[in-house]
C-alpha positions in Angstrom: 11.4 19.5 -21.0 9.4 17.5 -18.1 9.9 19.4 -14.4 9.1 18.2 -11.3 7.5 20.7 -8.9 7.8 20.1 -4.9 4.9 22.3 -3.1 3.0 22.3 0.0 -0.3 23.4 1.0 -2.9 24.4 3.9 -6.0 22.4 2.3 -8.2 24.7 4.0 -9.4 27.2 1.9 -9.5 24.5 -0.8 -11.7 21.8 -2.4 -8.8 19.5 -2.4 -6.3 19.2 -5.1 -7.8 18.2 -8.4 -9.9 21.2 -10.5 -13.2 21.0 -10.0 -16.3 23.1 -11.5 -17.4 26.0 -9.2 -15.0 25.1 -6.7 -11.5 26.7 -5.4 -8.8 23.9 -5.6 -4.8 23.9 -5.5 -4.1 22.7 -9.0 -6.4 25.5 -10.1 -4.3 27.8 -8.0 -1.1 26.8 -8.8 -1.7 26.6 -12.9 -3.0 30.0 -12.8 0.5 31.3 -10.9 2.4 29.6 -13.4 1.0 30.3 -16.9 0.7 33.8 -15.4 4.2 34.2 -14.7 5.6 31.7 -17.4 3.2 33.2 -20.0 1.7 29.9 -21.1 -0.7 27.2 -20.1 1.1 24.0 -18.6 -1.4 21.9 -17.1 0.3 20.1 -13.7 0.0 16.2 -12.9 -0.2 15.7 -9.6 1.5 12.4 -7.2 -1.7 11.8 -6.1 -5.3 13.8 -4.6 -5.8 15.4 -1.6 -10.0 15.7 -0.6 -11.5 18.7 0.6 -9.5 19.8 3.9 -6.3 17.8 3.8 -3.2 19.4 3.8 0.1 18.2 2.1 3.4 19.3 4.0 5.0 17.0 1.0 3.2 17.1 -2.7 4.4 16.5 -6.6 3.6 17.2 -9.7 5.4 17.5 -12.8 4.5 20.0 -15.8 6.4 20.5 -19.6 7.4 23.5 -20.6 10.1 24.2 -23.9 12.4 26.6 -22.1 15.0 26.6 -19.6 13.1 27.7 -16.5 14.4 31.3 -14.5 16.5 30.2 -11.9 14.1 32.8 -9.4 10.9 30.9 -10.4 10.3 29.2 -6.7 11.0 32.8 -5.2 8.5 34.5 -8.0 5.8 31.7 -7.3 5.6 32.2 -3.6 5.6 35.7 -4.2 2.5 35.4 -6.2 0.8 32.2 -4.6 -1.9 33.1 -1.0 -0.2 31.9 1.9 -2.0 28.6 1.9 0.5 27.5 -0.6 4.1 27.4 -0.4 6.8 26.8 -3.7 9.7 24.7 -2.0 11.5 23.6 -5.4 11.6 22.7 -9.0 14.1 20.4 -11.0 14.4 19.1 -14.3 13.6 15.2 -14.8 13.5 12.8 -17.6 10.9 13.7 -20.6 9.5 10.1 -19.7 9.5 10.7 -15.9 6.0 11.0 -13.9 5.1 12.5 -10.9 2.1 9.7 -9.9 3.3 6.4 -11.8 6.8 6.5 -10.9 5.9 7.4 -7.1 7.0 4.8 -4.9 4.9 5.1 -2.2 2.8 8.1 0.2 3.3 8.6 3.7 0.3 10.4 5.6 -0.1 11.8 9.1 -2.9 12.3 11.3 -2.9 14.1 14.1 -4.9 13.7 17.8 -4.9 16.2 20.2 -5.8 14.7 23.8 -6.0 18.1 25.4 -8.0 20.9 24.3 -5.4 23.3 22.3 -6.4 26.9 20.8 -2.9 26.6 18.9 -3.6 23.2 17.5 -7.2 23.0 16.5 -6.5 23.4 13.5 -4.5 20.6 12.4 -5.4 18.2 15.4 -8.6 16.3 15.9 -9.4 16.7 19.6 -10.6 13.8 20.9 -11.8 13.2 24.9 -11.3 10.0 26.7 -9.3 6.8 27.0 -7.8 5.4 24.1 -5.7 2.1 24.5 -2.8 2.9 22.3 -1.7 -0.7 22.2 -4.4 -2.5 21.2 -4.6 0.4 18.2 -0.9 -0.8 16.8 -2.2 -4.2 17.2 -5.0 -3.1 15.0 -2.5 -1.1 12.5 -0.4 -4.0 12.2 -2.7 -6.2 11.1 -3.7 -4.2 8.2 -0.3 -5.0 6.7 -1.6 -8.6 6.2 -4.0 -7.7 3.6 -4.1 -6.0 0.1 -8.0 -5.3 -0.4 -9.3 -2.4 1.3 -12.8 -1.6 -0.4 -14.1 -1.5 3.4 -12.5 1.9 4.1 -12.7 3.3 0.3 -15.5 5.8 -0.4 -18.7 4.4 -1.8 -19.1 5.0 -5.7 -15.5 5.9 -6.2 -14.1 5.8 -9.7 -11.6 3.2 -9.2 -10.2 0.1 -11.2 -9.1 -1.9 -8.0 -9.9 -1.5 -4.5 -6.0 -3.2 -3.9 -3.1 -1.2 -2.1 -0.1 -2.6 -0.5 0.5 -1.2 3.2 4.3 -1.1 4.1 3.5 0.3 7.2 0.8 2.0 9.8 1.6 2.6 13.8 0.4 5.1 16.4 2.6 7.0 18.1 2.6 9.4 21.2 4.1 12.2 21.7 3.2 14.3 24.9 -0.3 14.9 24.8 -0.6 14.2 20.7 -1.0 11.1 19.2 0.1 10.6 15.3 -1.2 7.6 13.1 1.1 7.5 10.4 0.7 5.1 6.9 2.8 4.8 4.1 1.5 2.7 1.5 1.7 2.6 -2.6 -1.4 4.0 -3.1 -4.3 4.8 -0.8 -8.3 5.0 -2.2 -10.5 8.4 -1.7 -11.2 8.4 2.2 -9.0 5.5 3.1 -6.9 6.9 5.6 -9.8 8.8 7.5 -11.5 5.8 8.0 -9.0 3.4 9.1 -7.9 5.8 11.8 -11.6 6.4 13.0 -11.7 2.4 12.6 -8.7 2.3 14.3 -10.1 4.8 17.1 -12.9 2.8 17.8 -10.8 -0.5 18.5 -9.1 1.8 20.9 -11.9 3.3 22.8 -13.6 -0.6 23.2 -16.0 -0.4 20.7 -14.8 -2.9 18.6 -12.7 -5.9 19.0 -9.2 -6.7 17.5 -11.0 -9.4 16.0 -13.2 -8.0 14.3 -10.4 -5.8 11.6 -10.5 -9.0 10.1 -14.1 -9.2 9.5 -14.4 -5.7 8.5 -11.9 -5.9 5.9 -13.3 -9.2 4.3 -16.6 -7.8 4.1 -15.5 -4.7 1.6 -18.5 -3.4 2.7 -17.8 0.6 3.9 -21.1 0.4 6.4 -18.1 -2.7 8.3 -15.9 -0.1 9.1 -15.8 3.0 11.6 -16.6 6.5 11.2 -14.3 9.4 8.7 -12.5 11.4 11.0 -12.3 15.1 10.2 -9.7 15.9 7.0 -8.5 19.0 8.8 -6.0 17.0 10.9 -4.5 14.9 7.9 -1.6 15.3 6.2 0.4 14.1 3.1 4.2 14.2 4.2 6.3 12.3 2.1 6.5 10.5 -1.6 9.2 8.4 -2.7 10.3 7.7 -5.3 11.9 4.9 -7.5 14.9 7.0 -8.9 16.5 9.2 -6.7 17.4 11.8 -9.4 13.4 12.4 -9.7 13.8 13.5 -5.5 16.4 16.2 -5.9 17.2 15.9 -2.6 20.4 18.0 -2.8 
């Protein structure tokens, strides 16, 4: 039987999501609680990757396992898991159901502080100066109008095409925060972090509106602006095609 597992995680104290030699990730984590408690190896497919830093207030992943689950297992995992990662539930799906192909789309967040915060540090970049918020959603918007984004991928990433389809990217402000948030089918290592500090850029002057165009034709990543820091990015949403694979009940 195929389950789908809804989780979230500070990416913190991890080297992002995937398993990685001599490094601490949250798959390793989370496949170590459950064989422990579930007495068997069941290796976990994730929705997508997180890198090193990023958080996810929203991830998937399904797993197989020949037994009814016990109806406690979300309680017993969080239990057992660090407080970096939180159970929130788990639901039976189709045998044929998967938590990455049949994703519709991924949402992400990132969040700018424009004051210096003790209590936000740690999930908002803090970023001095003027910032024309306007001419940023300009910017955002016009990303929608294009399909190849090698520009902002990471160099030398394993990848069979550079294409994703952008359903939609705007800034918002709220108070003294700012939050860039981009929902798209899929998104390439890096992209987000360096659309938003392309994005930034185009907002502090440095670049013209213009110009998005050129730097996305060029696929070159040297076109585009600087990674902002992961620890203000966030994964907060996948949908899905079916709505039984949400078990939003």
């Amino acid at each position: 039987m195929r389950y789908f597992i809804h989780f979230a995680y500070n990416g913190q104290p991890y080297h992002g999501w995937q398993i990685q030699p001599n490094a601490h990730s949250v798959q390793q984590e989370l496949e170590t609680a459950l064989g422990t408690l579930l007495q068997e190896s069941l290796p976990l497919t994730a929705a997508g990757r997180t890198d090193t830093g990023v958080h996810a207030s929203h991830m998937v992943a399904h797993f197989d396992y020949n037994k009814p689950l016990p109806e406690n297992l979300p309680f017993l995992l969080n239990q057992y898991l660090p407080p970096s990662l939180a159970i929130d539930k788990i639901h039976l799906v189709p045998e044929n159901a998967h938590a990455r192909f049949d994703a519709r789309s991924r949402t992400y967040q990132y969040h700018i502080s424009r004051v210096k915060n003790p209590f936000q540090y740690p999930y908002h970049y803090f970023l001095k100066g003027s910032l024309d918020v306007d001419r940023m959603n300009k910017a955002a918007a016009i990303l929608l109008d294009y399909n190849d984004f090698e520009c902002f991928s990471k160099v030398d990433t394993d990848v069979k095409t550079f294409l994703c389809k952008i359903e939609s990217a705007h800034w918002e402000s709220q108070g003294n925060e700012l939050i860039f948030t981009i929902q798209a089918d899929r998104f390439l290592r890096n992209m987000v972090r360096a659309i938003v500090g392309t994005l930034i850029e185009i907002g502090q002057g440095k670049r013209t509106l213009e110009s998005l165009h050129h730097t996305i034709a060029s696929k070159n990543r040297s076109e585009a602006g600087y990674s902002v820091p992961a620890h203000a990015l966030f994964l907060v949403h996948i949908d899905y095609h079916s709505t039984h694979l949400e078990n939003n009940g």
